[in-house]
DRENDO-1510 file (C-alpha; in Angstrom, 1 decimal, always signed):
<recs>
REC; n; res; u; v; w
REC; 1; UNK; +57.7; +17.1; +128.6 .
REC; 2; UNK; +60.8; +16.9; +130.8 .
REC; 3; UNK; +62.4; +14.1; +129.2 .
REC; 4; UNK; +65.5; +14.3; +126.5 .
REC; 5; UNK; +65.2; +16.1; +123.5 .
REC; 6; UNK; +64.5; +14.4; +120.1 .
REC; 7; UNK; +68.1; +13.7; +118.5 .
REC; 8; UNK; +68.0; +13.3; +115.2 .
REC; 9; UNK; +71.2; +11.6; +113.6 .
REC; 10; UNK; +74.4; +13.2; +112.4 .
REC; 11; UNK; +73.5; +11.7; +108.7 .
REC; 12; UNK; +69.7; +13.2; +108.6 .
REC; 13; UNK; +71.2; +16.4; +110.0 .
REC; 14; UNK; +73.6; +16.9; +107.5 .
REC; 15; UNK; +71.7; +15.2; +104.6 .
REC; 16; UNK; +69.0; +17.9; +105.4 .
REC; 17; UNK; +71.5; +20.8; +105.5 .
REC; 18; UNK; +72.7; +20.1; +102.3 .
REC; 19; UNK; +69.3; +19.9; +100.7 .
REC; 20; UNK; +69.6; +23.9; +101.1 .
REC; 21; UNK; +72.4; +23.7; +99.0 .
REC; 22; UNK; +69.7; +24.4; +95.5 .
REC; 23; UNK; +71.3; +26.7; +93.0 .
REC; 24; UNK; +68.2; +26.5; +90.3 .
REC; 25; UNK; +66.8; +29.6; +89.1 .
REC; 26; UNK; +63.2; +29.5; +90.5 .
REC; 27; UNK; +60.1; +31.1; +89.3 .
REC; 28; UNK; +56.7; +31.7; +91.3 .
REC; 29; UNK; +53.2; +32.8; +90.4 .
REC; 30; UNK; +52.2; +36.3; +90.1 .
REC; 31; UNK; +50.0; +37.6; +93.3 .
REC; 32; UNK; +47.4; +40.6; +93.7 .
REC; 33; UNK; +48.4; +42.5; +96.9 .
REC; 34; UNK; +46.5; +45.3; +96.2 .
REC; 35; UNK; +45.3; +47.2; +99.0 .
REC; 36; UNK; +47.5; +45.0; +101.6 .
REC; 37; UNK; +50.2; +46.6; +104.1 .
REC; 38; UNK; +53.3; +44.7; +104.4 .
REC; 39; UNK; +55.9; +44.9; +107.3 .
REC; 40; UNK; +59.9; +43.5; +106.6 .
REC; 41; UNK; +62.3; +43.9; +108.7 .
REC; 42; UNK; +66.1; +44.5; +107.4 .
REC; 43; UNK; +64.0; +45.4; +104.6 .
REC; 44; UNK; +66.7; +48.1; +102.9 .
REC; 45; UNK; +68.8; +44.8; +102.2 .
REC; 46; UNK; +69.4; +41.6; +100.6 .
REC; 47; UNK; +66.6; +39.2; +100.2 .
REC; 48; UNK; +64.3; +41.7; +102.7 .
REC; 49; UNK; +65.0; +44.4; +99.8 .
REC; 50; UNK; +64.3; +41.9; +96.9 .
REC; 51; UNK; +60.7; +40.8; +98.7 .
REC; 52; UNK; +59.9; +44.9; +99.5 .
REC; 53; UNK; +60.9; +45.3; +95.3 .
REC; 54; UNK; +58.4; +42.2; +94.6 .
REC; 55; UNK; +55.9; +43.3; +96.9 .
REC; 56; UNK; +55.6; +47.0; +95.6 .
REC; 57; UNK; +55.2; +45.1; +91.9 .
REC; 58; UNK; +52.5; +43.9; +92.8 .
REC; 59; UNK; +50.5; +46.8; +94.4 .
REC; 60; UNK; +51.3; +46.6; +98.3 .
REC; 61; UNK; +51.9; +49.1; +100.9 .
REC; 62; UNK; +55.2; +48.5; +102.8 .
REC; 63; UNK; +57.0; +49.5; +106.1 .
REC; 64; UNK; +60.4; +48.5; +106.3 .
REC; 65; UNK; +61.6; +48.4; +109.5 .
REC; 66; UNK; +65.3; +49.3; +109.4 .
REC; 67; UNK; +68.7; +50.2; +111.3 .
REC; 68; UNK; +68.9; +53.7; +111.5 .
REC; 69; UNK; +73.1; +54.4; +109.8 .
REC; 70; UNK; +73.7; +50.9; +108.4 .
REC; 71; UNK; +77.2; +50.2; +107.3 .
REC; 72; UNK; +78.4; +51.4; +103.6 .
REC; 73; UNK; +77.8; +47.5; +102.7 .
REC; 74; UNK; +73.9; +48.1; +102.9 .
REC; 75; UNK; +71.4; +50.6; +100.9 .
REC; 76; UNK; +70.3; +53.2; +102.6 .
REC; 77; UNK; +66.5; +52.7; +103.4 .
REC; 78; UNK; +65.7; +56.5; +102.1 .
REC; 79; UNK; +67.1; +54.8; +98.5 .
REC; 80; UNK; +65.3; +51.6; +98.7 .
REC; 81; UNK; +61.8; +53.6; +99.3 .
REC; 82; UNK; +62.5; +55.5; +96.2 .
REC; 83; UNK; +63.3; +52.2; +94.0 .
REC; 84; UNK; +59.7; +50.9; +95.8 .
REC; 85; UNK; +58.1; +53.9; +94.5 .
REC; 86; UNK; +59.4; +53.6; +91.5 .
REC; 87; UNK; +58.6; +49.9; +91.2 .
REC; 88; UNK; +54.9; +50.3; +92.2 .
REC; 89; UNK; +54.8; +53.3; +89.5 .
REC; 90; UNK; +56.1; +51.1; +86.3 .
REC; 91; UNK; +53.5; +48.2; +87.4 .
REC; 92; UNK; +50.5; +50.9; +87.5 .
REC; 93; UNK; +50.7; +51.4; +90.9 .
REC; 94; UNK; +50.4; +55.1; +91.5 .
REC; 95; UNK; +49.0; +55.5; +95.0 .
REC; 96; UNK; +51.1; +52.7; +96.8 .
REC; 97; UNK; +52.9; +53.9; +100.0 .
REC; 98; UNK; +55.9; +53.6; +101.0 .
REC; 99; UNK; +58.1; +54.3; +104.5 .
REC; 100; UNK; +60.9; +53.4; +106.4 .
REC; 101; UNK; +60.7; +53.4; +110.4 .
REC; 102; UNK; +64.1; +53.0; +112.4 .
REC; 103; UNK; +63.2; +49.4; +113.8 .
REC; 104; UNK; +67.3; +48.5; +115.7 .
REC; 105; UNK; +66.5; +44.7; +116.4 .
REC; 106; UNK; +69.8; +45.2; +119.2 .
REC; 107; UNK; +67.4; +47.2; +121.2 .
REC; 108; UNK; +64.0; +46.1; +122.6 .
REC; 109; UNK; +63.4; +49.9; +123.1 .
REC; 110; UNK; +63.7; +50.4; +119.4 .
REC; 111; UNK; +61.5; +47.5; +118.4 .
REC; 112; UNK; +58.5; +48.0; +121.1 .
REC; 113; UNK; +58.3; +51.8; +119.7 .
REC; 114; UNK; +58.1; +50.5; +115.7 .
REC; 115; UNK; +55.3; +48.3; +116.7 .
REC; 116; UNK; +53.5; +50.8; +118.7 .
REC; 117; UNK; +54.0; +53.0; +116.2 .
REC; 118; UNK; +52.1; +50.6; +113.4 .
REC; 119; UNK; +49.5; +49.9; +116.0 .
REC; 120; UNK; +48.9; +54.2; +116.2 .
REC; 121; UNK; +48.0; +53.6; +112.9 .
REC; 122; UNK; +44.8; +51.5; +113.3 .
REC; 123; UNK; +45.4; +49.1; +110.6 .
REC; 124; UNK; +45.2; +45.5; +110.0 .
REC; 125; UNK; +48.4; +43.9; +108.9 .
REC; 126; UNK; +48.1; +41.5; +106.2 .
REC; 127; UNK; +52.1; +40.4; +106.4 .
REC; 128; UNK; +55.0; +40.8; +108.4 .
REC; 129; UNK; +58.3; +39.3; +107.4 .
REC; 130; UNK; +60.7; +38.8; +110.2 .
REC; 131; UNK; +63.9; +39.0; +108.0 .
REC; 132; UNK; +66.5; +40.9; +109.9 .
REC; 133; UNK; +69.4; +38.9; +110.9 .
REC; 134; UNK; +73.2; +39.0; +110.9 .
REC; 135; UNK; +75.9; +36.5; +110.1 .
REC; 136; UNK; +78.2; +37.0; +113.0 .
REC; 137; UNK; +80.7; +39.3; +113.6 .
REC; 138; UNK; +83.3; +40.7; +115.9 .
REC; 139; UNK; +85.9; +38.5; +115.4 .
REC; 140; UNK; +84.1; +35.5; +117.2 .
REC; 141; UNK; +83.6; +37.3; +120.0 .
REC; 142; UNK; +80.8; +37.9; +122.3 .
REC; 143; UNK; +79.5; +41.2; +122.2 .
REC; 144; UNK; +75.7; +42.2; +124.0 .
REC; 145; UNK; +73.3; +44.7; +123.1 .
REC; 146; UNK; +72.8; +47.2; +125.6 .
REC; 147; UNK; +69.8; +44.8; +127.1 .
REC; 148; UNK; +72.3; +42.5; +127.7 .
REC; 149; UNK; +71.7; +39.7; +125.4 .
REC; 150; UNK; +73.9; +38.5; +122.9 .
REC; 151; UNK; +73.8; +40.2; +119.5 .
REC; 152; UNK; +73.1; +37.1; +117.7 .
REC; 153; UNK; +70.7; +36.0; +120.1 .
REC; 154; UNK; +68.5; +39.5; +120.1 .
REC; 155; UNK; +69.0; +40.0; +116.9 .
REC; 156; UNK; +68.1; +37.1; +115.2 .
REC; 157; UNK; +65.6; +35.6; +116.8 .
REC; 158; UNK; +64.4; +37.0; +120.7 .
REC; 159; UNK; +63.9; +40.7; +118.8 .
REC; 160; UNK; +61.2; +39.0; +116.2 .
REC; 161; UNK; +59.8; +37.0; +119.3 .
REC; 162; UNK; +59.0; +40.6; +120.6 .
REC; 163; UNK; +57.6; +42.1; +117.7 .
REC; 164; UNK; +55.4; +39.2; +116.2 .
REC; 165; UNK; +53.6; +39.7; +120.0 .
REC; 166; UNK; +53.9; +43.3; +120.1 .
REC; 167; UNK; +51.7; +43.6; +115.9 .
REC; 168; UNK; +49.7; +40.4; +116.4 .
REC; 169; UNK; +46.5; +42.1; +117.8 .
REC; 170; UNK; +46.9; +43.9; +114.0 .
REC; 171; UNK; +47.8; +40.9; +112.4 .
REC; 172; UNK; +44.4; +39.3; +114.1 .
REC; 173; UNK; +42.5; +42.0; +112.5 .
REC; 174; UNK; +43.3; +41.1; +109.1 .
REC; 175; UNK; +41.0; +38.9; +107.0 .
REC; 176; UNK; +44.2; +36.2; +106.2 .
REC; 177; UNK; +47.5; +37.2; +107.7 .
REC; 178; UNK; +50.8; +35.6; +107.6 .
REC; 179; UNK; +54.0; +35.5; +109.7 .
REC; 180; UNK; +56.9; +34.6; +107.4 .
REC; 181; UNK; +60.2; +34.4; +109.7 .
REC; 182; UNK; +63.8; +33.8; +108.1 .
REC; 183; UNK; +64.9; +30.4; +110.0 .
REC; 184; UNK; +67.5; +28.5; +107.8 .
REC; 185; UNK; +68.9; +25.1; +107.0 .
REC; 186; UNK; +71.4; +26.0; +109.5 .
REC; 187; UNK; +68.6; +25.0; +112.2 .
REC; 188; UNK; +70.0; +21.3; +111.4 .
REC; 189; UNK; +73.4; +22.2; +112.6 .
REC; 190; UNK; +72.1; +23.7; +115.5 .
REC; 191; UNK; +72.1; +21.6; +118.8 .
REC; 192; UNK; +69.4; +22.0; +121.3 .
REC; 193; UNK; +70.3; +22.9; +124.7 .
REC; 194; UNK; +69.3; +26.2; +125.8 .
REC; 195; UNK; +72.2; +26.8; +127.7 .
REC; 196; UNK; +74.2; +27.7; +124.0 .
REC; 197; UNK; +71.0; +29.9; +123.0 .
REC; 198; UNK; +72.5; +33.6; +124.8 .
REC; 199; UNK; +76.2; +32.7; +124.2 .
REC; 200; UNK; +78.7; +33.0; +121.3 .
REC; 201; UNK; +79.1; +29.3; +121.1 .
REC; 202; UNK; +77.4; +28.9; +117.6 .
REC; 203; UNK; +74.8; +31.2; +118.0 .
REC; 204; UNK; +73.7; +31.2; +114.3 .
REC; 205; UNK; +72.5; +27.7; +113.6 .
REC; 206; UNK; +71.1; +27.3; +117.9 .
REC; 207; UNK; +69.0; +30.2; +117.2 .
REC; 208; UNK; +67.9; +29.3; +113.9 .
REC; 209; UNK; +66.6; +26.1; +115.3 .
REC; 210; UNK; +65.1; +27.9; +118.6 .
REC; 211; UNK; +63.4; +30.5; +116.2 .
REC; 212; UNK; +61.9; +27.0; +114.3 .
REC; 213; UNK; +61.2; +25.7; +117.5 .
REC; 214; UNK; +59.5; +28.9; +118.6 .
REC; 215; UNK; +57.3; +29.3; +116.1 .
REC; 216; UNK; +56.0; +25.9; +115.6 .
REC; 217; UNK; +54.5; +26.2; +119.7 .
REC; 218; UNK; +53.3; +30.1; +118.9 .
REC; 219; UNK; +51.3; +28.6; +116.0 .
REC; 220; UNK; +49.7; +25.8; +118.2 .
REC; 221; UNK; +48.8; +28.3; +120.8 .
REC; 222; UNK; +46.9; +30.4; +118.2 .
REC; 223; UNK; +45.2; +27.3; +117.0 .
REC; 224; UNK; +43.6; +26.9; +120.4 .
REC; 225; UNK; +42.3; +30.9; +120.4 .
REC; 226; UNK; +39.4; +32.3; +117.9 .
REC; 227; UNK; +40.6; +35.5; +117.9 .
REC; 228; UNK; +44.1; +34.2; +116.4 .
REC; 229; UNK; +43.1; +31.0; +114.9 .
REC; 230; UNK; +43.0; +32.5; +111.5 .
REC; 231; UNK; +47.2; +34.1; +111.7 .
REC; 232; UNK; +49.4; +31.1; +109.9 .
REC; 233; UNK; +53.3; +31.4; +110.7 .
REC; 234; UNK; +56.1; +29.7; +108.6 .
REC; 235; UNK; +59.9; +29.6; +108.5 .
REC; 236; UNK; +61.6; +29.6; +105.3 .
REC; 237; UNK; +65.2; +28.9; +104.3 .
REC; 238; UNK; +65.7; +31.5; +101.8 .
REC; 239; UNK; +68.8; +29.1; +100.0 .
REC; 240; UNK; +72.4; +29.5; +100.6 .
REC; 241; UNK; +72.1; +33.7; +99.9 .
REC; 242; UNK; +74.9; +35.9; +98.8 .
REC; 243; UNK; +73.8; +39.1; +100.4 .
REC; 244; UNK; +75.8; +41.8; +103.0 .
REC; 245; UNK; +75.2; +40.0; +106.2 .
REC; 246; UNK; +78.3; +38.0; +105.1 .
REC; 247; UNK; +80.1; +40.9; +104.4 .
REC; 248; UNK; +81.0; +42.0; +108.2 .
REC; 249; UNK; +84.3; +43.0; +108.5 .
REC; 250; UNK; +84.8; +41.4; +111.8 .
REC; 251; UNK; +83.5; +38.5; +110.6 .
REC; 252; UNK; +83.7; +35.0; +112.7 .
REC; 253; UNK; +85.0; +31.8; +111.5 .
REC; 254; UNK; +81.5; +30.7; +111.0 .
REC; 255; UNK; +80.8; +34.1; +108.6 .
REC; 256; UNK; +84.1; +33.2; +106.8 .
REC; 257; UNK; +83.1; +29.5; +106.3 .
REC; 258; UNK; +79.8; +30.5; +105.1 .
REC; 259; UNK; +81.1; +33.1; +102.5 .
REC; 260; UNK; +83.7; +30.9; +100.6 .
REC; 261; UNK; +80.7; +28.3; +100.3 .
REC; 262; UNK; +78.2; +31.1; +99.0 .
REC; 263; UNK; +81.0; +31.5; +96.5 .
REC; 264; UNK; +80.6; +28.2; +95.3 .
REC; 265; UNK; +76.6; +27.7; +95.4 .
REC; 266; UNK; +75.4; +30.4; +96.5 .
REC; 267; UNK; +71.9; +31.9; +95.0 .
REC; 268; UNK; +71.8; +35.8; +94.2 .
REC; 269; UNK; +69.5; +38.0; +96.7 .
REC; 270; UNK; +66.6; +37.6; +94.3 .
REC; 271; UNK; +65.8; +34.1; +94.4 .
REC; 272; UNK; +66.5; +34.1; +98.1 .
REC; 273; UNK; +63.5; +36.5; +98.7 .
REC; 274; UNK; +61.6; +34.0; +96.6 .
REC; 275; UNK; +61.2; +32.0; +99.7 .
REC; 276; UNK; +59.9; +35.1; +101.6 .
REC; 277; UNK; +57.4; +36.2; +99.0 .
REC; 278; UNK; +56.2; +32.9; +98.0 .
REC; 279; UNK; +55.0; +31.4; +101.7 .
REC; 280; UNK; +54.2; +34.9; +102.1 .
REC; 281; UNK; +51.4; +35.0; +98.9 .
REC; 282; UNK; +51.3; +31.9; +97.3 .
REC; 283; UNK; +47.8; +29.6; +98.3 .
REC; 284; UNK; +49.6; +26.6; +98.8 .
REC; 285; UNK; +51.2; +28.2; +102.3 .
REC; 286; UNK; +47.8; +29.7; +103.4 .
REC; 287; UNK; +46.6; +28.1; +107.0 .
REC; 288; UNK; +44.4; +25.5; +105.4 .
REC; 289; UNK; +46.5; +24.3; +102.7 .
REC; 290; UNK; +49.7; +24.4; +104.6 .
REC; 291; UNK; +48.1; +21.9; +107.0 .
REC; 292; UNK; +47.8; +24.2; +109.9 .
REC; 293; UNK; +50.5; +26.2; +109.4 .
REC; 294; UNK; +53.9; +26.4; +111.7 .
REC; 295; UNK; +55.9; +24.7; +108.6 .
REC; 296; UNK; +59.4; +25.5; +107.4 .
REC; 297; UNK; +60.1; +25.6; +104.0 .
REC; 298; UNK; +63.4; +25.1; +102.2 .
REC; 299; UNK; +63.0; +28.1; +99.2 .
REC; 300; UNK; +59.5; +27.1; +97.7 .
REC; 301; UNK; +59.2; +23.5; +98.8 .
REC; 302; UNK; +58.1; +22.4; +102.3 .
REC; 303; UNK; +60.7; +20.4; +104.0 .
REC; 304; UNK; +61.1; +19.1; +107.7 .
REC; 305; UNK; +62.3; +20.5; +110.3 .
REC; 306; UNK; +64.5; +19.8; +113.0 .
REC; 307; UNK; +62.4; +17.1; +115.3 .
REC; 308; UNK; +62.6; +19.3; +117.8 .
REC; 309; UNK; +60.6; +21.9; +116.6 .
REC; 310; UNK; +57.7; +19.2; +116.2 .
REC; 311; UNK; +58.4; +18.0; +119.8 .
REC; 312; UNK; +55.7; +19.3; +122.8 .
REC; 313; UNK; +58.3; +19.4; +125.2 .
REC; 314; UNK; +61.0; +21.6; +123.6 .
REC; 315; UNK; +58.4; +23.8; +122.3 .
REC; 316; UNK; +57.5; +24.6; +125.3 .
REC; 317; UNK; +61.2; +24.6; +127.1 .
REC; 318; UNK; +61.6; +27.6; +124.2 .
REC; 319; UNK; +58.5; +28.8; +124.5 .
REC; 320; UNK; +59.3; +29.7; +128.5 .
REC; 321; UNK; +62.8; +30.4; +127.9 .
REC; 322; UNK; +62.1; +33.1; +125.8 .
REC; 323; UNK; +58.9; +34.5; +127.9 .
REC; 324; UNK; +61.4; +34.5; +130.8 .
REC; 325; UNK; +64.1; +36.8; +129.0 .
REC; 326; UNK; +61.9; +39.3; +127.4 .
REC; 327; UNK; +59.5; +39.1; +130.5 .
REC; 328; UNK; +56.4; +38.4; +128.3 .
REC; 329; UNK; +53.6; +37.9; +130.5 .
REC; 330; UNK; +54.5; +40.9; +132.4 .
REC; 331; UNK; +53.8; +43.3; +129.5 .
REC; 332; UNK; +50.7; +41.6; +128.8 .
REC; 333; UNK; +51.9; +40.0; +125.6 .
REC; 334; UNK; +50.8; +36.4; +126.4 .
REC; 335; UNK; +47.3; +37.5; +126.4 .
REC; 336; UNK; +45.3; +34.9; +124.8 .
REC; 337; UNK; +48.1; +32.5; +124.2 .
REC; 338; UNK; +48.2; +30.4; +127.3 .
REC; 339; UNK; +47.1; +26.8; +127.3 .
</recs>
């Protein structure tokens, strides 16, 4: 467990990053979600708007968990739970409900209260869709939340750490829950060293692959625990998405980069969220059939991830990294997942 990383090569990398690059218009099977509660977070936007739209279809109950004020570029989330009602209305679904919760991934404060706020509720929770997630902004440079992380860093990946642990005792309670998180094909650009993981320096694709890398060792540790056992968790590459987190006005050179190229091929915000809603319902992602679960899938098809996600030893390197910066075990969030 201390030796080097798996490395895989430049070629594999990049012949896997551009296997995201699939413009086809994709389809998926209809699914009952009757009676099921949903949680997604950026869900007043983009591809976590599209999956709430899809969801509500089909009979859920949704939370989105949402910025309070989010720039002019987004909906505003009191808009987006009136097209959900709306949505569950035409499709026969009259008693469906719907809310928004201020959920500010930037601030841990913000994201402990949301899932304490669920849990007040006494339900089990069938989904949760760690979505939220920005391109990168402020001109390239570094800018930290007022815990003192980078933004990237919190808000992309450590913040989702905290509320998968926070909701999982709900999560546990329901009879076949899922954990869908938004990782990316970026992961394969990313390069492991967890020194890059709280700084500027390509923050995007490092955390995409530490989120990956994350999940894969939180979905082993569940394995080994019969109270958890039964939780699958996946990360999807929606497809190269043209939604608003491109649309930053301070956007980096990355964000730039990555909004000519979803000029070219990139997919609209509806068959991005087909990633999210299909590992979410379809049975060919449930624990069993996925083969255990902590898989990534690139839009509807399973792909591989980066080795290091797969690899014991940088599992757990993330795995302690992480408990170490959101001081895990001494909230009592570790409960039940230590080997």
């Amino acid at each position: 467990m201390n030796g080097k990383a798996p490395k895989p090569s430049a070629i594999w990398a990049a012949w896997q990053f551009f296997q995201g690059v699939d413009p086809r218009k994709l389809s998926i099977p209809d699914a009952d979600l009757r009676g099921k509660w949903i949680i997604i977070t950026g869900g007043n936007s983009g591809i976590g708007r599209e999956s709430a739209l899809q969801f509500a279809k089909w009979g859920a109950n949704i939370i989105l968990g949402c910025r309070p004020n989010p720039p002019p570029r987004e909906p505003q989330p009191d808009a987006v739970v009136q097209e959900l009602q709306t949505a569950a209305k035409a499709s026969g679904h009259e008693n469906s409900k719907f809310e928004w919760w201020e959920c500010d991934m930037s601030k841990f404060s913000s994201v402990e209260t949301f899932g304490k706020r669920w849990l007040a509720t006494d339900r089990p929770l069938d989904i949760l869709a760690n979505n939220a997630g920005i391109g990168g902004g402020n001109k390239g440079k570094s800018k930290l939340t007022v815990d003192g992380f980078e933004m990237l860093h919190q808000v992309n990946f450590i913040s989702h750490v905290l509320l998968t642990l926070v909701l999982l005792p709900s999560l546990a309670r329901a009879p076949e829950p899922r954990i869908i998180c938004t990782t990316s094909n970026m992961q394969y650009l990313g390069i492991f060293d967890l020194t890059n993981a709280n700084n500027r320096t390509a923050a995007y694709p490092n955390n995409k692959l530490y989120f990956q890398t994350w999940l894969t060792e939180l979905q082993a540790r569940m394995s080994k625990n019969d109270k958890y056992d039964h939780i699958v968790i996946h990360g999807v590459h929606p497809g190269y998405t043209i939604t608003n987190i491109w649309g930053d006005p301070d956007r980096d050179v990355f964000v730039k980069a990555a909004a000519v190229l979803m000029h070219y091929v990139g997919i609209t915000s509806q068959q991005g969220s087909l990633a999210i809603i299909n590992a979410a319902t379809s049975p060919e992602w449930s624990l069993q059939r996925s083969g255990g679960g902590g898989t990534f899938a690139n839009r509807i098809w399973k792909a591989k991830p980066m080795p290091q996600a797969k690899d014991l030893g940088c599992r757990m390197k993330v795995w302690n990294f992480v408990g170490e910066e959101l001081k895990l075990k001494e909230k009592g969030l570790l409960e039940g997942l230590d080997l």
